[in-house]
C-alpha positions in Angstrom: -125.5 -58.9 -9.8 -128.2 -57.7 -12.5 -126.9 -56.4 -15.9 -129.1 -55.1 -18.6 -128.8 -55.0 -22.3 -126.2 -57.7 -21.7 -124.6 -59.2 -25.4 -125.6 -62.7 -25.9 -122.3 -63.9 -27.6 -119.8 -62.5 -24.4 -121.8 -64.5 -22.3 -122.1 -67.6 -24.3 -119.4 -67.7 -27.0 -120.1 -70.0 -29.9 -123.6 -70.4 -29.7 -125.7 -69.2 -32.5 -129.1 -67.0 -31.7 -132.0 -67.2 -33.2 -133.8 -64.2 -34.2 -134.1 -60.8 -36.4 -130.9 -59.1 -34.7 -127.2 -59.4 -35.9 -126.1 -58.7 -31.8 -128.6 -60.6 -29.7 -129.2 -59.1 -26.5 -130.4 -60.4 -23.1 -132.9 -58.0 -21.3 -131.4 -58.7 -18.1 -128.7 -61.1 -16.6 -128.7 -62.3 -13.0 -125.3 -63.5 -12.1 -124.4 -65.3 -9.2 -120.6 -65.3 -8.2 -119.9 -64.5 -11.9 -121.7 -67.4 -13.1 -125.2 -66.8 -14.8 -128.2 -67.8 -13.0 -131.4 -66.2 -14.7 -132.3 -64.5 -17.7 -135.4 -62.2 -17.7 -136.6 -60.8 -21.0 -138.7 -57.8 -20.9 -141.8 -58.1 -23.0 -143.9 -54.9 -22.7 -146.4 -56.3 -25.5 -145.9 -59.4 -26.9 -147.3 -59.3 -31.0 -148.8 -62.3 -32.4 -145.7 -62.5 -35.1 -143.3 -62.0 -32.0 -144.4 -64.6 -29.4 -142.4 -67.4 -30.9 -139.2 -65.5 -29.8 -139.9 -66.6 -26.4 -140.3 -70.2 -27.5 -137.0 -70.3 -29.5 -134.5 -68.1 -27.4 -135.1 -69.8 -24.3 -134.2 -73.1 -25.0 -131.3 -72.0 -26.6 -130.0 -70.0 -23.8 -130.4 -73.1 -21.6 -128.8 -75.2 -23.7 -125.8 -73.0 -24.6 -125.7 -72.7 -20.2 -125.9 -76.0 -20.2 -122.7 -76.4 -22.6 -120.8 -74.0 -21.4 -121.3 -73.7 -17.1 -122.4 -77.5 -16.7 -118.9 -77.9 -15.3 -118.8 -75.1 -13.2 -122.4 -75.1 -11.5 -124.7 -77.4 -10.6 -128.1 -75.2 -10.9 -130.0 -74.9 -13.8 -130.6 -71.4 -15.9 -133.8 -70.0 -15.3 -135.7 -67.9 -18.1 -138.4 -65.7 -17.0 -140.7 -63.2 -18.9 -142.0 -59.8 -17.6 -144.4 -58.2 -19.4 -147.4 -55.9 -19.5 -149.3 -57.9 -21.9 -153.2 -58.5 -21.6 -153.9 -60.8 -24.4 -155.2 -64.1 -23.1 -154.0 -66.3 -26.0 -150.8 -65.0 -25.9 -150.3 -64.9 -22.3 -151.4 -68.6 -21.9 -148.9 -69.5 -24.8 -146.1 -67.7 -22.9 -147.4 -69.7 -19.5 -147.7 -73.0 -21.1 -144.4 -73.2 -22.4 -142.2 -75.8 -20.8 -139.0 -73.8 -21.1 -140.3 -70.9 -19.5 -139.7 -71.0 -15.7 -142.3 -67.8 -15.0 -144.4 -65.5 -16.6 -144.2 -62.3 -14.8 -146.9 -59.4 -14.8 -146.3 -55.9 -14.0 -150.3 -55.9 -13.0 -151.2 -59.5 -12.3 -154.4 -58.3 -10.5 -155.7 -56.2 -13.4 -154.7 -58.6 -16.4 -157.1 -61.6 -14.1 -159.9 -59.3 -13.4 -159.9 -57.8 -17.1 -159.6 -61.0 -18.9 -161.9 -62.8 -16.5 -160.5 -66.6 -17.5 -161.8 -68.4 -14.0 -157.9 -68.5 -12.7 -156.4 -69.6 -15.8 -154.2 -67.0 -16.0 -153.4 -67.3 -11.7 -149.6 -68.9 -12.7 -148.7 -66.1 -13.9 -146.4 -64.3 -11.0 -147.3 -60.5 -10.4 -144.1 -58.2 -10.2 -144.2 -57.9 -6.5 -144.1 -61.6 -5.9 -141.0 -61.8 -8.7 -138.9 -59.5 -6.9 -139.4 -61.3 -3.8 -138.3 -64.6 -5.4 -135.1 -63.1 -6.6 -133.6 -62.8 -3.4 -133.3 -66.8 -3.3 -131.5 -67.1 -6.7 
């Protein structure tokens, strides 16, 4: 089951968010038998002043799954990022994040050839591929 614009705190009561909004949101929530299994947050640009939002709400949200659904599930959360973004810098931040299960592109193709980084951006997952994966969650 996919849910969007899904309210942080009704899914993981108790747990502080960090970040600029008094209702923290998830982009999108993959539940599996009522449980949550993935959390994908929709980046369409990522600003420089922004990217650390990645790096700080997803260890929280694994952390607060961790807490919470340890005793009812035995998988792990997975955190994914989608996004349109064609900065290099930033996109290899997102990527080399430890937290961060995938980095997804809308355009995988395009963002390589333009950027031209000889494969360093290549584990980054295009948007085809993604929605292929999900049917094994």
């Amino acid at each position: 089951m996919y849910q969007t614009e899904v309210e942080a705190t009704a899914i993981f009561p108790g747990i502080t968010f960090p970040g600029r909004s008094s209702t923290p949101r998830i982009d999108v929530l993959v539940k599996k038998e009522h449980i949550p299994c993935a959390i994908i947050s929709a980046k369409w640009s990522v600003r420089h002043d922004r990217l650390n939002d990645i790096t700080n709400e997803c260890p929280v949200y694994k952390a607060a799954y961790e807490r919470i659904y340890r005793q009812t599930r035995r998988d792990r959360l997975l955190f994914y990022v989608i996004t349109n973004e064609y900065d290099p810098a930033r996109l290899n931040k997102m990527l080399d994040d430890t937290c961060v299960d995938g980095v997804v592109h809308v355009n995988k193709t395009a963002v390589v050839d333009v950027c031209q980084l000889n494969g360093r951006l290549n584990r980054m997952m295009d948007l085809a591929e993604f929605v292929a994966a999900t049917s094994s969650w």
